[in-house]
C-alpha positions in Angstrom: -11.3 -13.0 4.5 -7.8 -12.4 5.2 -5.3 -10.0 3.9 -3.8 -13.0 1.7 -6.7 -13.2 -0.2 -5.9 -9.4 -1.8 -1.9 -9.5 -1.1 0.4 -11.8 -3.2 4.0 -12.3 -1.8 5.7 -11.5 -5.0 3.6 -8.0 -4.2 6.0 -7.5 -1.5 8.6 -5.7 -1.3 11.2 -5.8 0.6 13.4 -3.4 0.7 12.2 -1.2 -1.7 14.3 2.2 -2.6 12.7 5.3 -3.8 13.6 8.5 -3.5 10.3 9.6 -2.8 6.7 9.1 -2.7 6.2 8.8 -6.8 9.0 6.4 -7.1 7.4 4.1 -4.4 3.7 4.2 -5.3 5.0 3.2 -9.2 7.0 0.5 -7.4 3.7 -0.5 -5.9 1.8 -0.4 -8.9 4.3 -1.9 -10.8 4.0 -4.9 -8.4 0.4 -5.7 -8.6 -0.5 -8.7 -10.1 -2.6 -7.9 -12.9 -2.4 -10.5 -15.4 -2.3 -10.5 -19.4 -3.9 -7.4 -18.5 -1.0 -5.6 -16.5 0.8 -3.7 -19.2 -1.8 -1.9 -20.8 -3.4 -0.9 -17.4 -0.1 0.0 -15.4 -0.3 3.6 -16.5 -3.9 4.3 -15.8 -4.0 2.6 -12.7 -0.7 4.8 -11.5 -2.2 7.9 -13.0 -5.2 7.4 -11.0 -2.9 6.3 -7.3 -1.3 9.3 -7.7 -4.4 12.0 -9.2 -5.7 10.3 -5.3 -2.6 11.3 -3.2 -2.9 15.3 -5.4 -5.6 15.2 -3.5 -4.5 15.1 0.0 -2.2 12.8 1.2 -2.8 9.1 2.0 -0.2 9.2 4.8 -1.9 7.8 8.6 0.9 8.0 10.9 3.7 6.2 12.5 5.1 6.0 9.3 2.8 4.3 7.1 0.9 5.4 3.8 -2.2 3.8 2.5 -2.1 5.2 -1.5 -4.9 3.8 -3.0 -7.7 5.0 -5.8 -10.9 3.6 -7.7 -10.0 2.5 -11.1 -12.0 0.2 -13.8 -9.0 -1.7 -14.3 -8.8 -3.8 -11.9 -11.4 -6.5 -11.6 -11.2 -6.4 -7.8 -9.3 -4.7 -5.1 -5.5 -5.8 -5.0 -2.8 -4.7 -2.8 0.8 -4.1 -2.5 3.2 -3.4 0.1 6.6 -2.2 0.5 9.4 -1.4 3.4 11.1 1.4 2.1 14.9 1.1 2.8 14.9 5.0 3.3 12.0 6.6 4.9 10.3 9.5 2.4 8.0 12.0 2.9 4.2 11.3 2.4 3.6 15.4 2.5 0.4 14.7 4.9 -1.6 18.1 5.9 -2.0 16.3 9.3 1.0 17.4 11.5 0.8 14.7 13.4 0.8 12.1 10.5 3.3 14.1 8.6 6.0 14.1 11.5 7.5 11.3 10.3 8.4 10.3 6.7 6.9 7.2 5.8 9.1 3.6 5.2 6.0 1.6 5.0 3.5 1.4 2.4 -0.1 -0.5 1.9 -1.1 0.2 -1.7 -4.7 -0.7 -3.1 -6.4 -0.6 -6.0 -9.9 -0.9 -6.1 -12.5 -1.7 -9.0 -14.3 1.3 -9.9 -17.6 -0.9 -9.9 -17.5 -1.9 -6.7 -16.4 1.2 -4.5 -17.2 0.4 -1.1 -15.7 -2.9 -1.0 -12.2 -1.0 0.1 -13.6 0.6 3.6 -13.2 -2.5 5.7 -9.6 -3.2 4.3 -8.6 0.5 5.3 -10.4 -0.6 8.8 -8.1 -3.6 8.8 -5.3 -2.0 7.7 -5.7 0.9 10.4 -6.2 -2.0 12.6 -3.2 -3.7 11.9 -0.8 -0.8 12.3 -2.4 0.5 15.8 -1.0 -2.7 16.7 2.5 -0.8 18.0 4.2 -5.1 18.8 3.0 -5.7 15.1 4.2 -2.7 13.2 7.8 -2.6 15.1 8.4 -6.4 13.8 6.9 -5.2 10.2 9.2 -2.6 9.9 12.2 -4.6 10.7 11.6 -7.3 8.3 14.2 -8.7 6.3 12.5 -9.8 4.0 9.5 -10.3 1.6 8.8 -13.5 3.1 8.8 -12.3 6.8 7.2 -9.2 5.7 4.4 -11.7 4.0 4.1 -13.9 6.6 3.8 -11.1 9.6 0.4 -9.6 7.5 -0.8 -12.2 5.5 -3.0 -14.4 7.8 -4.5 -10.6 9.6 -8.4 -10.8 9.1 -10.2 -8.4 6.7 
């Protein structure tokens, strides 16, 4: 498995402006590609993102945020990302993760039913941005297309 298989290019964006943290992760959510379905779930699926990050910040380090919550509406776990144009807080109780704002952010939503399957896509996203050669070029992207192509073939 591969990160294409839960990311979708027109998921991606590139670059996103938010003024902070609730603007992005609605930017994310908005993006997910949820079908016929999308509209009515939109809401709950961002209610749920953000009731997750109340509870302590989703924020890792070197500027990068992994919001991401258990919902039933989603039939299986979908992400997003975004390079944010302007870094913004993440508000992480971890000084270390929190001395930097955050510019890029790995969304997920994950089916309520299955609420494991998430843990090794956290692994590979933690993974993935460890990798310091990696993360530079992903946060200099100029595009959704670059952005895409730099994570999309990373195995889960």
């Amino acid at each position: 498995m591969r990160i294409s298989d839960l990311l979708r290019p027109e998921a991606v964006l590139v670059p996103l402006r938010a003024a902070d943290r609730h603007q992005a992760i609605a930017a994310l959510v908005d993006a997910l590609p949820l079908g016929a379905a999308g509209p009515a779930n939109r809401a709950a699926i961002l209610s749920a993102v953000l009731a997750r990050e109340a509870s302590g910040s989703t924020a890792i380090g070197s500027g990068v945020a992994i919001p991401h919550a258990r919902t039933p509406h989603v039939p299986t776990t979908l992400m997003a990302l975004a390079l944010l144009a302007d870094p913004v807080g993440f508000e992480a109780a971890d000084s270390q993760a929190d001395s930097q704002p955050v510019n890029l952010v790995f969304l997920l939503a994950i089916p309520a039913a299955d609420p494991h399957s998430y843990l090794p896509v956290l692994a590979a996203l933690s993974r993935m941005v460890s990798d310091e050669k990696l993360l530079r070029r992903m946060k200099k992207a100029a595009s959704r297309e670059e952005l895409f192509g730099l994570v999309s073939d990373f195995p889960l």
